[in-house]
C-alpha positions as CSV (number, residue, x, y, z in Angstrom):
1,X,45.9,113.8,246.6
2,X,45.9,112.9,242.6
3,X,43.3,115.6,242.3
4,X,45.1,118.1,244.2
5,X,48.2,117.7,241.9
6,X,46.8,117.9,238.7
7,X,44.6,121.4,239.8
8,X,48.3,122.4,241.0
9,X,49.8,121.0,237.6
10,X,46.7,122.9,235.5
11,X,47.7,126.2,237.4
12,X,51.0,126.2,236.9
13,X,50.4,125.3,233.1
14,X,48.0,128.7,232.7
15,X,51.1,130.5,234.5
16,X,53.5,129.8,232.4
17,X,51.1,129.8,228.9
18,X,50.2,133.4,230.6
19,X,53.8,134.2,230.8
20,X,55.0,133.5,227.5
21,X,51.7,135.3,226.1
22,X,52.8,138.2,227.8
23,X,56.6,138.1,226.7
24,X,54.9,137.6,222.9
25,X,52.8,141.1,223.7
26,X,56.2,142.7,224.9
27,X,57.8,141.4,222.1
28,X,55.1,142.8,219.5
29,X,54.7,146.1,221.2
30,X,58.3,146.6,220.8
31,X,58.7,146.0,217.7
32,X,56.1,148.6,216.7
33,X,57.8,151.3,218.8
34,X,60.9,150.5,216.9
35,X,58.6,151.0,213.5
36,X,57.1,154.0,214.8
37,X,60.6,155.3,215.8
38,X,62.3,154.7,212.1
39,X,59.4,156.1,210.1
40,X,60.0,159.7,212.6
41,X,64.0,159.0,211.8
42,X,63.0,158.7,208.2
43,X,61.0,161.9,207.9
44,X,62.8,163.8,210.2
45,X,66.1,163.1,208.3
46,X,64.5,163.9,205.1
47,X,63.0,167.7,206.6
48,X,66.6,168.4,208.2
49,X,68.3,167.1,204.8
50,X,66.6,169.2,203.2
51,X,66.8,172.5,205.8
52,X,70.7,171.8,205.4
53,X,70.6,172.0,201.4
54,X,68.1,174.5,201.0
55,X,68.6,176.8,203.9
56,X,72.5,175.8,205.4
57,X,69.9,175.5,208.6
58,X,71.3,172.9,211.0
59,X,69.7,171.8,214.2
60,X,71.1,173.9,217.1
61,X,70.4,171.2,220.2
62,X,73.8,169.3,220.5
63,X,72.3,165.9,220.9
64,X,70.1,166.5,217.7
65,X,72.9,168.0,215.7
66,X,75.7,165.0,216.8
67,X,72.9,162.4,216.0
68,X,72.5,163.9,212.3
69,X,75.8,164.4,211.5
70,X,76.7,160.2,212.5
71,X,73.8,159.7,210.1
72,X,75.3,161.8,207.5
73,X,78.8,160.4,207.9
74,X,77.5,156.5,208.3
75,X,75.4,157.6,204.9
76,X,78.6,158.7,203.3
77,X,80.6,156.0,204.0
78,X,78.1,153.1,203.0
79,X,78.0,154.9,199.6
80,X,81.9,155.8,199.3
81,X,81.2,151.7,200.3
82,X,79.3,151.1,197.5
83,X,80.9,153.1,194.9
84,X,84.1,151.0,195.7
85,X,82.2,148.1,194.6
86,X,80.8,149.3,192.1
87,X,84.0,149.9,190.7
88,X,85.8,146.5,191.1
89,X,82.7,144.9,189.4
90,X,83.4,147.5,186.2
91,X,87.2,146.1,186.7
92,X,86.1,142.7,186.7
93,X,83.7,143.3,183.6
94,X,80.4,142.8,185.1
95,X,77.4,144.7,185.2
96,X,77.7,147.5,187.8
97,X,73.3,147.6,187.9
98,X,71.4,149.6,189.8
99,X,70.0,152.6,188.2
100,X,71.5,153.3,184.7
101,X,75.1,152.1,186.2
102,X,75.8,155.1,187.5
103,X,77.2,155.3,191.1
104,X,74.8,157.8,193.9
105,X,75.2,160.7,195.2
106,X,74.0,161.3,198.3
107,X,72.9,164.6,197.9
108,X,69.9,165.4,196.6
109,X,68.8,161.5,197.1
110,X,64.8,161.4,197.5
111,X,64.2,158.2,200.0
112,X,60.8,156.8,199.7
113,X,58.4,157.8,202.4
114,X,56.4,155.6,204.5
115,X,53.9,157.9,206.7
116,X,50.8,157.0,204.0
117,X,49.8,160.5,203.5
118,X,48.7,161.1,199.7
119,X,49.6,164.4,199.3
120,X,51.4,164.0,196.0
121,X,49.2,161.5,194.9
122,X,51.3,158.7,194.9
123,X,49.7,156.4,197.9
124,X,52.4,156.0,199.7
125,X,53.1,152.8,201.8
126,X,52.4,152.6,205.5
127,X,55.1,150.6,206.8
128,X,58.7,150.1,205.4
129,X,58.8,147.6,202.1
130,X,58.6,144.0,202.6
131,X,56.7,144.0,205.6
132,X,52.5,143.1,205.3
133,X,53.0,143.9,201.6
134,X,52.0,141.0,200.0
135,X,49.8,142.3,197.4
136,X,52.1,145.4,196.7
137,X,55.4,144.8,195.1
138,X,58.0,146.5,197.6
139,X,59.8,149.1,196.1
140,X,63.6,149.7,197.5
141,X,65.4,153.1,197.2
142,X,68.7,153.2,195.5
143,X,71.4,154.9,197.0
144,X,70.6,158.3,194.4
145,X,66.7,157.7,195.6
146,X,65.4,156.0,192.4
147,X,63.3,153.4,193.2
148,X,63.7,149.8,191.6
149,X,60.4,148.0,191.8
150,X,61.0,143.9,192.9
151,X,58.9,142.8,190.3
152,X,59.5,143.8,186.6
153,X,55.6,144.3,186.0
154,X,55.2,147.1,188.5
155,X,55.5,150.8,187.6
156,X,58.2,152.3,188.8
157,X,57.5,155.7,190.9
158,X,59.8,158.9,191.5
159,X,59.2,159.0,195.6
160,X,59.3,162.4,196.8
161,X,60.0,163.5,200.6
162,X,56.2,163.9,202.2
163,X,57.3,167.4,203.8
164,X,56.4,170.0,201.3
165,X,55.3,173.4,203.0
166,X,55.6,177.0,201.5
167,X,57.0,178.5,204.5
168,X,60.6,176.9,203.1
169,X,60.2,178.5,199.5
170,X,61.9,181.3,200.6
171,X,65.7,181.9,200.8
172,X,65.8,182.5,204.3
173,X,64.2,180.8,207.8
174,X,65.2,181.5,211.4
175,X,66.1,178.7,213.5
176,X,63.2,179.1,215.6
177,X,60.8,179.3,213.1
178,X,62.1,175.6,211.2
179,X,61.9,174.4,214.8
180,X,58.1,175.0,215.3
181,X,57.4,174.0,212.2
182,X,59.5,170.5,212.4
183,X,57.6,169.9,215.9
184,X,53.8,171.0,214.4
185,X,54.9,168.5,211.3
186,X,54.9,165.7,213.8
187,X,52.5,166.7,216.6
């Protein structure tokens, strides 16, 4: 009956609204494990970056180490990139930009950190720059670390790396200590 096929019609209607609700939660929920997953990457590159400068400690787990050093290399080449360009807009008499025109170094670089934490007073952002920002001005690293603010008004801010302990003042650290101490940073 006519009554019959519209219950059957009103079912299948909630199905599929039901369906594509749930593929919308999926989608959403995956997207904020991939945050969660480049804010770790971020400030765990930063604390092994700085391990490898400081200390000439590298990670000794193969998968760890092999992931690093692509990062390092893919990091080196968009900058080698860069500097490249940078140099044929000199040749072509344009203005090369960036932070007083000089090309980065990757070395040394300070990348902005997103974890929130206030230790060095600065109020750091909670998620990446341009995202649910729309009463902060996003502020985008440079390929030396010096931070550009969007909009001319805003202050512009040195960003240091969030990890900051004194067990790494010293010249030396074991490989096992740095390890326990990476893992409590993040537990």
């Amino acid at each position: 009956s006519i009554g019959e096929q519209a219950l059957n019609a009103g079912k299948v209607a909630a199905m599929r609204g039901s369906e594509a609700k749930s593929r919308t939660d999926v989608a959403v929920k995956e997207r904020q494990i991939l945050h969660i997953k480049q804010e770790f990457g971020l400030e765990l590159f930063d604390v092994l970056m700085m391990l490898e400068e400081n200390h000439g400690w590298l990670p000794p787990d193969r998968n760890v180490r092999a992931i690093y050093d692509q990062c390092r290399r893919d990091l080196d080449d968009i900058l080698k990139k860069n500097d490249v360009k940078r140099e044929k807009l000199r040749q072509l008499g344009g203005d090369v930009g960036g932070s007083n025109g000089k090309s980065g170094s990757f070395r040394g670089a300070k990348f902005p950190s997103y974890r929130g934490d206030d230790s060095e007073g600065q109020g750091g952002q909670t998620q990446p720059p341009g995202v649910g920002t729309r009463d902060q001005p996003s502020v985008h690293a440079m390929p030396r670390g010096d931070p550009v603010a969007a909009t001319p008004s805003a202050p512009q801010q040195q960003h240091k790396a969030s990890f900051s302990t004194p067990q790494f003042q010293d010249n030396h650290i074991d490989s096992s200590h740095a390890n326990q101490i990476i893992m409590n940073s993040y537990a």
